[in-house]
C-alpha positions in Angstrom: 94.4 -165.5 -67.7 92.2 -164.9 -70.5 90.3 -161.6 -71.7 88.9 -162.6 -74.6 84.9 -162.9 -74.7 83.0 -165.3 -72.8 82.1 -168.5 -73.7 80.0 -171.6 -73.2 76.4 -172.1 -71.6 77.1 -169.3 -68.3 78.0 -166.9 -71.5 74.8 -168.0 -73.3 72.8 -167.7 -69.8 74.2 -164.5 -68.6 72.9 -162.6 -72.0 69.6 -164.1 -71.7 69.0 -163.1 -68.4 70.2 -159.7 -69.6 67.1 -159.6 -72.0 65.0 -160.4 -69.5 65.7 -157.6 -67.3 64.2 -155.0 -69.2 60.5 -153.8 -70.0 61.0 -150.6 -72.0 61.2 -151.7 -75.7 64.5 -149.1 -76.1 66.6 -151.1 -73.5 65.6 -154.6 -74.6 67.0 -153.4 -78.1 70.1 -152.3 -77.1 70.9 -155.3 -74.4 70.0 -157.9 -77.6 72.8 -156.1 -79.9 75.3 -155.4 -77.0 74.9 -159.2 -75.7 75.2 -160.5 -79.7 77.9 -158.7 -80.2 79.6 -159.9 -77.0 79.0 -163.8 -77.6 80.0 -164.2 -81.2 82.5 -161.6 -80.4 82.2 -159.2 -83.5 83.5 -155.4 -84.1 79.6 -154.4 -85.0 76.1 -155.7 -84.5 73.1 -154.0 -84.8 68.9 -154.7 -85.0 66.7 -152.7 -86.8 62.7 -153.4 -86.4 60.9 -152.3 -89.2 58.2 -150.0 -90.4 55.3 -150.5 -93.0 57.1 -148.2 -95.1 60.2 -149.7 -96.0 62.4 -148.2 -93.3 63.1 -148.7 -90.0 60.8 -148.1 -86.9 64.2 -148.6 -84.3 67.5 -149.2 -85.5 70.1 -149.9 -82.4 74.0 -150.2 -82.9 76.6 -151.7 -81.0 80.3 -151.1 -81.8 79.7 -147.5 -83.3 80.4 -143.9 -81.4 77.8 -141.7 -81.5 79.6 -139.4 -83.3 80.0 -142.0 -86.0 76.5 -142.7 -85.8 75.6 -139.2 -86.4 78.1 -138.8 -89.4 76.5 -141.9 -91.2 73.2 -140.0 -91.6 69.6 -141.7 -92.0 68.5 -144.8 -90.8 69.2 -147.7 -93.9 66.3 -148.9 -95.8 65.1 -152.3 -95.7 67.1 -153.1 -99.2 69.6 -155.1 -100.7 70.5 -158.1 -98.0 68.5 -156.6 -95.1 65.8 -156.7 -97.3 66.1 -160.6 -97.8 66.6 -160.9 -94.1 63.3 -159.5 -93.3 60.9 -160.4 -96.2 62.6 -163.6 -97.7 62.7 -164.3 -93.5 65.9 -166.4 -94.0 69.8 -166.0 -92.1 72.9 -164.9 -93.9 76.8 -165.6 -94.0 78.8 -164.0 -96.1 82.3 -164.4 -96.4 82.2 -160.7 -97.9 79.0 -158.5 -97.7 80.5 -156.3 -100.5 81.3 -158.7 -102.9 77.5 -159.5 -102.7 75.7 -159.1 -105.7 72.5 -157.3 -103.4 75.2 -155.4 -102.0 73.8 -151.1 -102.6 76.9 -149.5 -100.6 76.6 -147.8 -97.6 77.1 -143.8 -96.8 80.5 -142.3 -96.9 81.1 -142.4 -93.1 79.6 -145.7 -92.3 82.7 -148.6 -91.2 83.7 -150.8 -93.7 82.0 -154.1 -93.4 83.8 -157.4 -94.3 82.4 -160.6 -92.8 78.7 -160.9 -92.1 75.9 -163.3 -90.1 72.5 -162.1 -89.7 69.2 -163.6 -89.7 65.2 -162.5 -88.8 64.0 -162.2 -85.5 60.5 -164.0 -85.9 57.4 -163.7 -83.9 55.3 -167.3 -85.3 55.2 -165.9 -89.1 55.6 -162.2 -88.5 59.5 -161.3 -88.8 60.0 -158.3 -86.2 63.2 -157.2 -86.8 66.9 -158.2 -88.4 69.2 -159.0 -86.1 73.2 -158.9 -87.5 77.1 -158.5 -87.0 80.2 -157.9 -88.8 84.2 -158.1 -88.8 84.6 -161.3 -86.5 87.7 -161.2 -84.1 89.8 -163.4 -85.7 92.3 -164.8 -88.1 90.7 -165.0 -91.7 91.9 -166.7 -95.2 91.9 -164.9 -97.4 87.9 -165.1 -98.5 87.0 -167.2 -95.6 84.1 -165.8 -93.5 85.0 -165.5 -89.4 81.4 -166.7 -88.8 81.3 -170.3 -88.2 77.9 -172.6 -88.4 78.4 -172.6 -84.5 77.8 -168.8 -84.5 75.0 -169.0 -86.3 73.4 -171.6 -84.2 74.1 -169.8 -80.9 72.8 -166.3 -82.7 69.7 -168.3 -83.6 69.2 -169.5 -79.8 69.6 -165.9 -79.0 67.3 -164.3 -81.8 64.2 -167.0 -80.2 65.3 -165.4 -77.0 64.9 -162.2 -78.6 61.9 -162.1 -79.5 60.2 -163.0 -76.6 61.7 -160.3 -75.0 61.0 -158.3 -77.5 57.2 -159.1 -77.8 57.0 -158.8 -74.0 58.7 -155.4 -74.0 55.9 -154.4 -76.4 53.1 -155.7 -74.7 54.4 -153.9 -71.5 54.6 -150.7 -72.8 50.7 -151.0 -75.0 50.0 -152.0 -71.2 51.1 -148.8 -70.2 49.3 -146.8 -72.8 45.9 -148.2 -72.3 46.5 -147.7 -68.4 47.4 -144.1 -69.6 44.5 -143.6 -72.0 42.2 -145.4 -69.7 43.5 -142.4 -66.9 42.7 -139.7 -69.7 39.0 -140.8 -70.2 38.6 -140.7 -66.9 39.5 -137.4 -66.8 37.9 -136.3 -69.9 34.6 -137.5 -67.8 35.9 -135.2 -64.6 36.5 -132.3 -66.7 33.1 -132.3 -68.4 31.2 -133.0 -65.3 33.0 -130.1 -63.3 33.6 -127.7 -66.0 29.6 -128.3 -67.3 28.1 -127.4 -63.4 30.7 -124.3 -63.3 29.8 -123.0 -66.7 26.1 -123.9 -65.6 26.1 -122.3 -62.9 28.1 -118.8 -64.6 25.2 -119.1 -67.0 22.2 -119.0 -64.2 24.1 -116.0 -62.2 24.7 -114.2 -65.1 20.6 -114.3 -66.2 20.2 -113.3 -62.4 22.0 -110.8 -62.6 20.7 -109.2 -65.4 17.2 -109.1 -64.6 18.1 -107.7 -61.2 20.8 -104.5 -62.8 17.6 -102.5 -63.2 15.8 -102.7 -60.0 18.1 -103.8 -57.8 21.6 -103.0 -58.8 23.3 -103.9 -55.2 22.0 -107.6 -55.4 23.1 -107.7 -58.8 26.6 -106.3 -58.0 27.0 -109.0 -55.6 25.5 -111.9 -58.2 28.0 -110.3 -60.5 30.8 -111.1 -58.3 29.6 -114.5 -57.9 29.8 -114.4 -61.6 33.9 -113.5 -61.5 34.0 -116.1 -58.3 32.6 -119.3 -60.8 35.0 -118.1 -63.6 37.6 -118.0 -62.2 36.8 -121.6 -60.8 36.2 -122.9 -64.1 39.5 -121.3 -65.2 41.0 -123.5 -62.5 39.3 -126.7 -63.4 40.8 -126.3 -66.9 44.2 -125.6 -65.7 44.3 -128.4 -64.1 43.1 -131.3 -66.3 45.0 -129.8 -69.2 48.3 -129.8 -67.1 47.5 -133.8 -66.1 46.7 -134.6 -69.8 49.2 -132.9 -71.5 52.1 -135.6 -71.3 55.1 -134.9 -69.0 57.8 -134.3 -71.4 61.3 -134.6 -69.3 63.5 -132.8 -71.4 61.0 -129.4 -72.0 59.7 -129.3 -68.5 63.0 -130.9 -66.2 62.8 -134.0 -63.8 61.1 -132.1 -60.7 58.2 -130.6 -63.1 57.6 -134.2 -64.7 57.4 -136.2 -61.3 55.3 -133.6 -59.9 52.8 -134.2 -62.5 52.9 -137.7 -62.9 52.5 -138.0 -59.1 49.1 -135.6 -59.2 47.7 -137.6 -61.9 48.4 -141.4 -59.8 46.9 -139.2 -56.8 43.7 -138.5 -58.6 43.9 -142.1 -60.6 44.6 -144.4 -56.9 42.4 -144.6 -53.4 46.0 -144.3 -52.0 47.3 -141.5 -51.1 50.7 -140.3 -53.1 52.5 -136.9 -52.1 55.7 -135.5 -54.0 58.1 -133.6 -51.9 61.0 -132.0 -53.6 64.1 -129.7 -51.7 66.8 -127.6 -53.4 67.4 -129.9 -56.2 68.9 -128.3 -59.2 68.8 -129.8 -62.9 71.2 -133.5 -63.3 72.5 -134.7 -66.4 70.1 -135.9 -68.8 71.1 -139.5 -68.2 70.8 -139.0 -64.2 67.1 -137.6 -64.4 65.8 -140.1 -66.9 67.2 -142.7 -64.6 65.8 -141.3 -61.8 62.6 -140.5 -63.1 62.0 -144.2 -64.9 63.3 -145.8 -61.4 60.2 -143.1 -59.4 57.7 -144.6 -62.2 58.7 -148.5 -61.5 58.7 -148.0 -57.9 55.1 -146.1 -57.4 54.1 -148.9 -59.9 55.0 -151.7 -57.4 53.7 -149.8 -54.6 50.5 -149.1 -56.1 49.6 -152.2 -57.7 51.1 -155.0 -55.8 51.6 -153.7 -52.2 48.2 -152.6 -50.9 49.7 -149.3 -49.2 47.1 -146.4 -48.1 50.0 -144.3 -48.3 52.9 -143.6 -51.4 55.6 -140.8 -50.2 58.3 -139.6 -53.1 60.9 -137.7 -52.0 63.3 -135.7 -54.2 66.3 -134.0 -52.0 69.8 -132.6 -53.0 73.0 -134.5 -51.7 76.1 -132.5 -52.2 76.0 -132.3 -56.2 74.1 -134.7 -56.5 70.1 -135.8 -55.6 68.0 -138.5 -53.5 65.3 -140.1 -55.0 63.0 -141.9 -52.2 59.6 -143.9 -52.4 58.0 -144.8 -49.5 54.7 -146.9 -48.6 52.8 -148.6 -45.7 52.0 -151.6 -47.5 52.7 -155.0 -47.3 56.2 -155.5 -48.0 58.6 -158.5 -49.0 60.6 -160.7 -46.8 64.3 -160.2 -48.0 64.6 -164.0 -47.2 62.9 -164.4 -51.0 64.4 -161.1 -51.8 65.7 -162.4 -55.4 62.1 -163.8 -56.1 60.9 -160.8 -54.9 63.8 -159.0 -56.8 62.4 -160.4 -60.2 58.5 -159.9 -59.5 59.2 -156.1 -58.5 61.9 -155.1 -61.3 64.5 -154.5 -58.7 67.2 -156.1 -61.0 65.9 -153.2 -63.7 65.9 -150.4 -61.6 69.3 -151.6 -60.0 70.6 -151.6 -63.6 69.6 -148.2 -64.3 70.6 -146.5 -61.4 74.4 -148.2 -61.7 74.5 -147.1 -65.8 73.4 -143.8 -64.4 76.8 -143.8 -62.5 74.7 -144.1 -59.1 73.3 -146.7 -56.1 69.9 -148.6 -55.6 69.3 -149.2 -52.0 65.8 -151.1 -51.2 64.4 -151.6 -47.6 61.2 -153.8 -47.0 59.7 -156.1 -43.9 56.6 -158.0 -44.6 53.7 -156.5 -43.6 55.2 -152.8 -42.6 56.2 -151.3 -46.2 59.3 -150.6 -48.3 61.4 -147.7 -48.9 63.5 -147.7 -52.3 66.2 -145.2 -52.3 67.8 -144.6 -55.3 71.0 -141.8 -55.3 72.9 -140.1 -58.4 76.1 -137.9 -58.2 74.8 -134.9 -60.4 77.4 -133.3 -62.6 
């Protein structure tokens, strides 16, 4: 039976589909290289997307440990052949990238490149990123290059591929922001509204009960503690908005802290009602919260802007060393008869995929018209 890598149009297929899955720009990255890499079955690939300052926005590698990653230092600049790639917007195969005369050298712990293919992942005119591998698995003459035409083609199918996937991972994400900033004006609004009145209202109080200290200081005892009551209400307003705008950050504030806060602000943001409930969960790996917490965000997504529900409940709760992510609503549902049309329109394939690379399960339970419960479980460490 063979191992080696897969071939022909299900090969081809299967890493497309793989692009497809994803929305965040990070994971659409990393499948492209992986899936490359795979296909023309090559010891490295990698994509770099570029700046407007001659580096690199992202750069993603496939083939390399993270420990060799780290050793090779800062992210290349867009010189020598990368630079042709992405400004002269035209592929390369080389039989020897360091026989090249663009060839600059590489850092003292970076792996020793032989046989090259790359070529621009284009957007209409705009190039968005360089997309290449090196050291093909297979017998070469001496001074032959392992890349054949063939490859080329096929990485040229996958690079179109690419950067649609690409472009719609971006657009997703600046769909995101503007729902976020939108949320933060809103809020901006709120907070000058409620804090203005408050402070308004402190300012009256305070004249009354200044005039009133003189000739009538019980009445103006008691407008003086209305004073303390209104300031300490305005303290609270301004608590509050500041800990909804300030982002979440996961790795400062922990996975409980972040959902909590994300879940007040799509409280406040929705006419549905969404309540976080959290019991005796203690901190997960750092790949097990982020998978949790990106699979709570697609979930209260789907069930706030596709299902209708009055009601969104997340539930965090400890199971053995491990945790139990659950969203709930009363919406409308799917009917698992078109579960894998369904699958597609809610992101179930994504958030299946994240919770198996987080080493966990992705169980989803839905009837038309009477809601759906994801359930999503990681073993902890």
């Amino acid at each position: 039976m063979s191992h080696g890598p897969p071939s022909g149009l299900a090969a081809v297929s299967s890493a497309l589909l793989a692009m497809s899955r994803h929305l965040e720009v990070r994971d659409v990255l990393k499948t492209i290289v992986a899936s490359a890499r795979e296909l023309l079955d090559a010891q490295y690939a990698a994509l770099g997307v570029p700046d407007d300052h001659g580096g690199f926005a992202q750069f993603v590698v496939d083939g390399v440990s993270e420990e060799q990653w780290k050793a090779i230092g800062p992210l290349p600049r867009q010189h020598g052949i990368l630079a042709a790639m992405l400004h002269e917007a035209r592929s390369e195969r080389l039989a020897d990238v360091r026989k090249d005369p663009r060839f600059e050298g590489w850092p003292k712990a970076h792996p020793d490149l032989v046989d090259f293919l790359g070529l621009p992942i284009r957007d209409g005119d705009e190039v968005i990123g360089a997309l290449f591998l090196a050291n093909k698995n297979c017998p070469k003459p001496e001074g032959s290059c392992g890349f054949t035409a063939e490859d080329e083609e096929l990485l040229g199918i996958l690079a179109q591929h690419a950067a649609i996937a690409l472009t719609n991972a971006r657009l997703y994400e600046r769909s995101r922001e503007l729902t976020i900033a939108e949320e933060r004006s809103r809020l901006a609004h709120e907070l000058h509204d409620a804090v203005s009145q408050k402070l308004f209202s402190l300012r009256l109080t305070a004249q009354a009960a200044a005039r009133l200290v003189d000739r009538d200081p019980s009445r103006a005892k008691g407008e003086l503690h209305q004073v303390a009551v209104l300031a300490a209400e305005a303290a609270d307003e301004l608590r509050a908005a500041v800990v909804e705008l300030r982002p979440a950050d996961l790795d400062e504030d922990g996975l409980v802290a972040t959902l909590r806060t994300q879940i007040q602000v799509l409280d406040r943001a929705h006419t549905a009602r969404v309540t976080f409930a959290c019991h005796g969960v203690k901190a997960l790996p750092a790949s097990q919260e982020e998978a949790v917490l990106r699979v709570a965000q697609e979930a209260l997504h789907n069930a706030l802007r596709h299902s209708g529900a009055d009601h969104v409940d997340v539930t965090l709760d400890r199971r053995g060393g491990g945790a139990v992510l659950r969203v709930s609503d009363d919406g409308c549902g799917f009917d698992p008869q078109a579960v894998r049309r369904a699958g597609r329109h809610l992101g179930l394939v994504s958030m299946r995929d994240r919770a198996s690379g987080a080493g966990g399960t992705l169980t989803v339970e839905s009837v038309a018209g009477k809601g759906t419960t994801i359930e999503m479980e990681v073993p902890g460490g």
